[in-house]
Structures are given as structure tokens and as C-alpha cells.
C-alpha positions as CSV (number, residue, x, y, z in Angstrom):
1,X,58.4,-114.4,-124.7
2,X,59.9,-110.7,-125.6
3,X,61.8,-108.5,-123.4
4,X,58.9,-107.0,-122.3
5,X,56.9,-109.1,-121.6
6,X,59.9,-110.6,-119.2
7,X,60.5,-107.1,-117.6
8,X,56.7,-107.2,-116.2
9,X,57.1,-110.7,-114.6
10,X,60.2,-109.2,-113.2
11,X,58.3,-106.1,-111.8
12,X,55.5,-108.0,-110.5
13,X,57.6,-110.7,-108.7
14,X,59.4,-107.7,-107.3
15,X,55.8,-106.5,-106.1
16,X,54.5,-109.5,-104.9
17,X,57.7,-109.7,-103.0
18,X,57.2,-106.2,-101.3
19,X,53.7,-107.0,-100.6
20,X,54.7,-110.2,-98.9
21,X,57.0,-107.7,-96.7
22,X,55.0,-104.9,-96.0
23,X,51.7,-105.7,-95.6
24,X,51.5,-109.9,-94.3
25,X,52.6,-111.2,-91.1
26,X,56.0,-113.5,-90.9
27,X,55.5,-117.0,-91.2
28,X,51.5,-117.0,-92.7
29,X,50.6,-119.2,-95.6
30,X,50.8,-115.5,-97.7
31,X,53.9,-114.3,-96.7
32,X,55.7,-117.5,-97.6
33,X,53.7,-117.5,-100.9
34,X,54.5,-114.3,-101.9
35,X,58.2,-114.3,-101.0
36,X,58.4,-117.4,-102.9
37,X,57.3,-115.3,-105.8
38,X,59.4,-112.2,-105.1
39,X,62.4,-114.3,-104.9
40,X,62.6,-114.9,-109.1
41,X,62.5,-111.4,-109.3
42,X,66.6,-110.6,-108.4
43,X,67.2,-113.8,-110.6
44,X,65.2,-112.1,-113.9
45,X,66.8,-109.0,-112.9
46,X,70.5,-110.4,-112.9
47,X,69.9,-112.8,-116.3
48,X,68.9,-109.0,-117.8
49,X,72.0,-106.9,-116.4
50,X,73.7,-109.9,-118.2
51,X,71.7,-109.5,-121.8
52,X,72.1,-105.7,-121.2
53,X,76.1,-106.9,-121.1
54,X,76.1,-108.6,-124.1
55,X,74.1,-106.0,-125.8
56,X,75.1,-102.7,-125.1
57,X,77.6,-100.6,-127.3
58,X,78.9,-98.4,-124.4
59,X,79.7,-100.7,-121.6
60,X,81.3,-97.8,-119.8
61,X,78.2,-95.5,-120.6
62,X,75.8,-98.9,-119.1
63,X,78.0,-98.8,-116.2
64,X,77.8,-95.2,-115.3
65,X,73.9,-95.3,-115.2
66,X,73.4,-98.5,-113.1
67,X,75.9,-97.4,-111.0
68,X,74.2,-93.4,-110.8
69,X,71.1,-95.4,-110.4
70,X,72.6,-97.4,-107.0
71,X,73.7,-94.3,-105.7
72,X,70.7,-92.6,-105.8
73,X,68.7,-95.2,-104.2
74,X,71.2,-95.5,-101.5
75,X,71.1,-92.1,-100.9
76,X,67.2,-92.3,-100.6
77,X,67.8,-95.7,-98.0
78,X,70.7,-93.2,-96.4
79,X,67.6,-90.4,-95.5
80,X,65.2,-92.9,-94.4
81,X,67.3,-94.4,-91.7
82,X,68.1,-90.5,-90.7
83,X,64.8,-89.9,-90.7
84,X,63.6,-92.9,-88.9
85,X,66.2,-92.9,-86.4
86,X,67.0,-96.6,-87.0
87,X,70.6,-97.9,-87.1
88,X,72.9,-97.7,-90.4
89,X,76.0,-97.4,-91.2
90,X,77.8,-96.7,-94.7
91,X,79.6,-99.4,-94.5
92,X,77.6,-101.9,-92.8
93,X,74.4,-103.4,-94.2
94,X,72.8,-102.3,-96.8
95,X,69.2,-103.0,-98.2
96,X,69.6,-101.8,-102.0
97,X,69.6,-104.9,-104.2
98,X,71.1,-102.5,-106.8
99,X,74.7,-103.1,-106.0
100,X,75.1,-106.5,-106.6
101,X,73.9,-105.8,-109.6
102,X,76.4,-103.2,-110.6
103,X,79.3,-105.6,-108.9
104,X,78.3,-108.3,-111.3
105,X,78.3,-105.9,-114.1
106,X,81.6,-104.3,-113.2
107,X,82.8,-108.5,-112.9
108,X,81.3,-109.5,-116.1
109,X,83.1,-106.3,-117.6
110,X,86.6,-107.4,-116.1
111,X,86.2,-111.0,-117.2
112,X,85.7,-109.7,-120.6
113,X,89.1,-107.9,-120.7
114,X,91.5,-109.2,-122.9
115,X,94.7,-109.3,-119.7
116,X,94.3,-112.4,-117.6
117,X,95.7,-109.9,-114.5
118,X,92.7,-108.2,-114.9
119,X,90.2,-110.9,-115.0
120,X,91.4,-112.3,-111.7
121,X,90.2,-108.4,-110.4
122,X,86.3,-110.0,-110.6
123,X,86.9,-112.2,-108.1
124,X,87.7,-108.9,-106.0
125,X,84.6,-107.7,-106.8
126,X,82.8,-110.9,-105.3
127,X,84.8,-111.4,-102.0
128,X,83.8,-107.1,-101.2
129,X,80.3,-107.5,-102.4
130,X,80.5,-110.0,-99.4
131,X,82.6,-108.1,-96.9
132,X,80.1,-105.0,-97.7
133,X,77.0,-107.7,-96.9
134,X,75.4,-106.4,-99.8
135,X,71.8,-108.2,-99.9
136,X,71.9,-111.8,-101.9
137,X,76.1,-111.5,-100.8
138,X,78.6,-113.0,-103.1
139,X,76.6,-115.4,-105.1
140,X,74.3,-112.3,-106.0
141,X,77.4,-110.8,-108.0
142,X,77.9,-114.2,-109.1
């Protein structure tokens, strides 16, 4: 299987999973189904932020755009929850499965650092990805 070809699983886990969400009713046969399905999605996701590690030649440059990328999303969630009236706070939940991806990213970066001190900064990383109750938590960044 190429790249590709694993991207569109990816996106249409992701789409089964949103389906599941928006459009069936909690706890029927479809909504389990298509969770189920959606739930590979942040998985294929992560194992690519990973190759995209190994790969890149500008980790910093990689970085930068994931982490722009985050941002802008959150900024979109941020407006919708004005919009909508509903309950948020910047530093409480959060729905954007973006930023355990960057934490894991930014943790995969600090492991690779040649200092030991600054290795044992990743662990950092996990412990406020869990304090910030980012969506998938700790073992997401992991």
C-alpha cells in the first residue's frame, strides 16, 4: 500500500467517524459501527505525523505548519462556541484532535535531541497534553 492510498483510508475513517456523530443516534447498531471505523483514523493519522518525522528535512519548518494548522482550527472551534453560545474555555476542553498531534511531534523532536536534559522535556509535553484534556489525552501524544 502507498502513501496515498493510506491517506484516503485515513480520510474516510475520519468521515465515517463524523457521520457516525452527526447524523446517527447514540447507541444504534450504525453509530457503534461507524465510530468503530472512525476510531483507526487518529491512529493512521499519528503513525503519519511519525513518518513525516522521520522524513522531513526541516523539522522546525514541519513543526511550524502543523502547529499554524492547530491554531487555525482552534480559532474556527473558538468562533463556533461564540457563535453558538455554548460553554468553552481556552484552557479547558478542547475538541481539535490537532494538538496531540503537534505535542507528539514536538515530543518525538525532543527525544531526538542529542542532551538527555532535554529528552526528559517530552514527558512534559505528555503530562500538559493531559492537564489541557486535549481529545485522546496523554496516550494520544504518546
Amino acid at each position: 500500500m502507498n502513501r496515498n492510498a493510506f491517506k484516503y483510508i485515513a480520510a474516510l475513517a475520519m468521515v465515517a467517524d463524523h457521520v457516525g456523530v452527526i447524523m446517527m443516534v447514540q447507541d444504534s447498531l450504525a453509530y457503534i459501527i461507524l465510530r468503530s471505523i472512525g476510531r483507526i483514523a487518529y491512529i493512521m493519522f499519528a503513525y503519519m505525523i511519525a513518518e513525516g518525522f522521520f522524513h522531513t528535512r526541516n523539522i522546525r519548518s514541519y513543526f511550524l505548519r502543523l502547529f499554524a494548522f492547530a491554531a487555525v482550527i482552534e480559532l474556527f472551534f473558538i468562533g463556533y462556541y461564540f457563535i453558538t453560545d455554548q460553554n468553552f474555555t481556552l484552557l479547558g476542553t478542547s475538541q481539535n484532535v490537532i494538538w496531540p498531534l503537534v505535542f507528539g511531534l514536538g515530543a518525538l523532536w525532543l527525544i531526538s535531541a542529542k542532551q538527555i536534559w532535554i529528552r526528559f522535556l517530552s514527558i512534559g509535553i505528555v503530562v500538559l497534553a493531559a492537564v489541557l484534556n486535549f481529545p485522546y489525552g496523554a496516550y494520544g501524544v504518546m
